[in-house]
C-alpha positions in Angstrom: -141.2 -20.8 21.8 -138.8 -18.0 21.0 -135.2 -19.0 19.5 -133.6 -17.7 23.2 -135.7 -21.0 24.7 -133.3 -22.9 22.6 -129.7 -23.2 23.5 -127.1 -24.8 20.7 -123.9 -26.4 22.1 -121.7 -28.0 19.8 -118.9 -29.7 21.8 -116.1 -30.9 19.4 -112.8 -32.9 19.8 -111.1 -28.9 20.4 -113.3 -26.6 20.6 -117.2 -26.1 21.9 -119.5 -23.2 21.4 -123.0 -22.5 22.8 -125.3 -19.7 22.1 -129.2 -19.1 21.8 -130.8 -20.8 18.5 -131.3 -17.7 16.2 -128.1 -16.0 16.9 -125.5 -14.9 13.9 -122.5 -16.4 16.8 -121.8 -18.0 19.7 -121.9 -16.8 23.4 -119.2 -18.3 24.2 -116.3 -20.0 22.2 -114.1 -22.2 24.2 -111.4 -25.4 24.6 -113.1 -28.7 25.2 -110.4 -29.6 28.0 -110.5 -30.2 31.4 -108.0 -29.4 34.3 -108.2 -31.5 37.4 -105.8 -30.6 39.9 -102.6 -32.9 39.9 -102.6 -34.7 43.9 -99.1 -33.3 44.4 -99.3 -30.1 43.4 -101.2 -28.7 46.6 -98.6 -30.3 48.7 -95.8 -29.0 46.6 -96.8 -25.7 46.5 -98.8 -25.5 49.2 -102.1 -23.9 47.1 -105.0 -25.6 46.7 -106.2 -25.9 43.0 -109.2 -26.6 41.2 -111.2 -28.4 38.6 -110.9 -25.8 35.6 -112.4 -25.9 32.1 -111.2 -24.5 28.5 -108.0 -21.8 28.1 -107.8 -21.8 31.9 -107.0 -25.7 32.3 -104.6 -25.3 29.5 -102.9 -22.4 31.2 -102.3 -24.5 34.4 -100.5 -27.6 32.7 -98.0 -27.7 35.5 -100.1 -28.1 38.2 -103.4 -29.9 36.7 -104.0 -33.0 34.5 -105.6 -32.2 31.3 -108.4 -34.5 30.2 -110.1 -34.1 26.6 -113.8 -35.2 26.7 -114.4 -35.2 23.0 -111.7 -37.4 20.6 -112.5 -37.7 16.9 -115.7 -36.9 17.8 -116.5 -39.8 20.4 -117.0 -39.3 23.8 -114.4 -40.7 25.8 -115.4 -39.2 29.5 -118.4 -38.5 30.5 -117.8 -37.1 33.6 -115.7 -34.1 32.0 -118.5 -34.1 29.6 -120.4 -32.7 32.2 -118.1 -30.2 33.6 -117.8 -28.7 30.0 -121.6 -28.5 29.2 -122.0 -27.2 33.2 -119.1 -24.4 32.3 -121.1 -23.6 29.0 -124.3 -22.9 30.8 -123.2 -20.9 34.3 -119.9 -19.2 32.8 -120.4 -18.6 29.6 -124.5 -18.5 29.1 -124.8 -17.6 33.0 -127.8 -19.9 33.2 -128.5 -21.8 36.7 -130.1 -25.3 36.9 -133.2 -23.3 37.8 -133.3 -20.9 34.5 -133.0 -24.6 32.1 -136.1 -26.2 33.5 -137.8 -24.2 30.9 -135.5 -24.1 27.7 -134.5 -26.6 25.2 -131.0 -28.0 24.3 -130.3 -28.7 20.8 -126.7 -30.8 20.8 -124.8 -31.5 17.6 -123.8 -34.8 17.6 -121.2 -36.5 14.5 -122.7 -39.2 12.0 -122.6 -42.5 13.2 -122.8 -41.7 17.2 -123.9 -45.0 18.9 -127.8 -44.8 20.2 -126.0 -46.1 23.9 -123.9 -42.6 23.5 -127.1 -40.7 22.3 -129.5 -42.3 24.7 -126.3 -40.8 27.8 -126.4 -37.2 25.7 -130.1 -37.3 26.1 -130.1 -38.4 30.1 -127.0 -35.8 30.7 -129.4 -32.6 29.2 -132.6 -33.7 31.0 -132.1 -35.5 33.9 -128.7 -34.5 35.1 -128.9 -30.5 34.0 -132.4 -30.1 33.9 -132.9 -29.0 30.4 -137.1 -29.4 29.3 -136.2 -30.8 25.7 -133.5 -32.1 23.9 -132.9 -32.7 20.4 -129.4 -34.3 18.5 -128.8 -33.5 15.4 -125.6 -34.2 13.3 -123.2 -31.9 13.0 -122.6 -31.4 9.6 -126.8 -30.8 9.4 -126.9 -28.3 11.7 -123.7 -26.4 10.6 -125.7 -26.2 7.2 -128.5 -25.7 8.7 -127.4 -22.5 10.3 -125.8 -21.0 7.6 -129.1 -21.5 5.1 -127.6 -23.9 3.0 -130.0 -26.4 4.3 -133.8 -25.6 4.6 -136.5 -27.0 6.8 -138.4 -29.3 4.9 -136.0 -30.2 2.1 -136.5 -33.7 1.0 -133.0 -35.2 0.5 -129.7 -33.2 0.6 -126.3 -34.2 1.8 -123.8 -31.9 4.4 -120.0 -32.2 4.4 -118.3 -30.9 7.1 -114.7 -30.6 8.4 -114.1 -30.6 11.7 -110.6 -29.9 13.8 -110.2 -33.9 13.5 -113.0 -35.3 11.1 -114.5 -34.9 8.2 -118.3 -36.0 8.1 -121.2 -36.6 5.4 -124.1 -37.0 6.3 -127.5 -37.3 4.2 -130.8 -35.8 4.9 -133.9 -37.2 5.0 -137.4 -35.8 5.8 -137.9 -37.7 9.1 -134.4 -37.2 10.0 -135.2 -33.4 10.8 -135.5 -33.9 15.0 -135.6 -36.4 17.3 -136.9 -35.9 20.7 
């Protein structure tokens, strides 16, 4: 498997960004928000709006309701979830349902995220967008991780990260590498 079967998305309380494992940056850098069209604003202006995702739903305060998915790091809407991670994949990766049957998703998840929210992460990637694999691994790990402070196979390190909202530690352990 090459590293462009594997996408990264890392979907924080203010930001997310997705790219191809193996890459020096992300694809695509975006807001983690979500505009949903406010029920009077079609009739007031007479436009029809709709659902819109990152720097465009925060550019169309007036005539949307912003939601954000991602608070300190917990999910708090799932549904938007999905419109983020569906944005992620057809605007900024321009991958179909179709082109994910075949690739694997590695998600960054924080320290401490509840198995009932992992076990939903895991059922959003496969069974809702189609993904062949997934894997969750904690944030602070995988930022690490990427930057080679962290290598495969090291027995026992810790990771401190600071997010936009949280600051994480997380330890390391052999058979804490991937879970699948």
């Amino acid at each position: 498997m090459s590293d462009q079967d594997t996408i990264v998305i890392d979907t924080g309380s203010e930001i997310t960004a997705i790219g191809f494992a193996g890459d020096d940056a992300p694809m695509g850098v975006f807001a983690t928000v979500v505009g949903l069209p406010n029920k009077n604003a079609s009739t007031v202006t007479g436009i029809a709006t709709e659902v819109v995702i990152g720097e465009r739903a925060e550019a169309s305060r007036g005539t949307h309701t912003l939601i954000y998915p991602v608070r300190e790091g917990s999910i708090v809407g799932w549904d938007e979830l999905e419109l983020v991670w569906d944005h992620a994949f057809t605007a900024q990766l321009r991958l179909g349902p179709d082109e994910r049957a075949d690739r694997s998703l590695l998600v960054s998840v924080e320290p401490g995220t509840s198995q009932e929210d992992q076990d939903r992460l895991k059922e959003l990637a496969l069974d809702t967008l189609g993904f062949r694999r997934v894997s969750l691994q904690p944030r602070p790990l995988l930022s690490d991780r990427a930057a080679g402070h962290i290598e495969e196979g090291d027995a026992s390190t810790y990771a401190v990260w600071l997010g936009g909202s949280l600051l994480a530690v997380s330890p390391s352990f052999d058979e804490w590498q991937s879970r699948e």
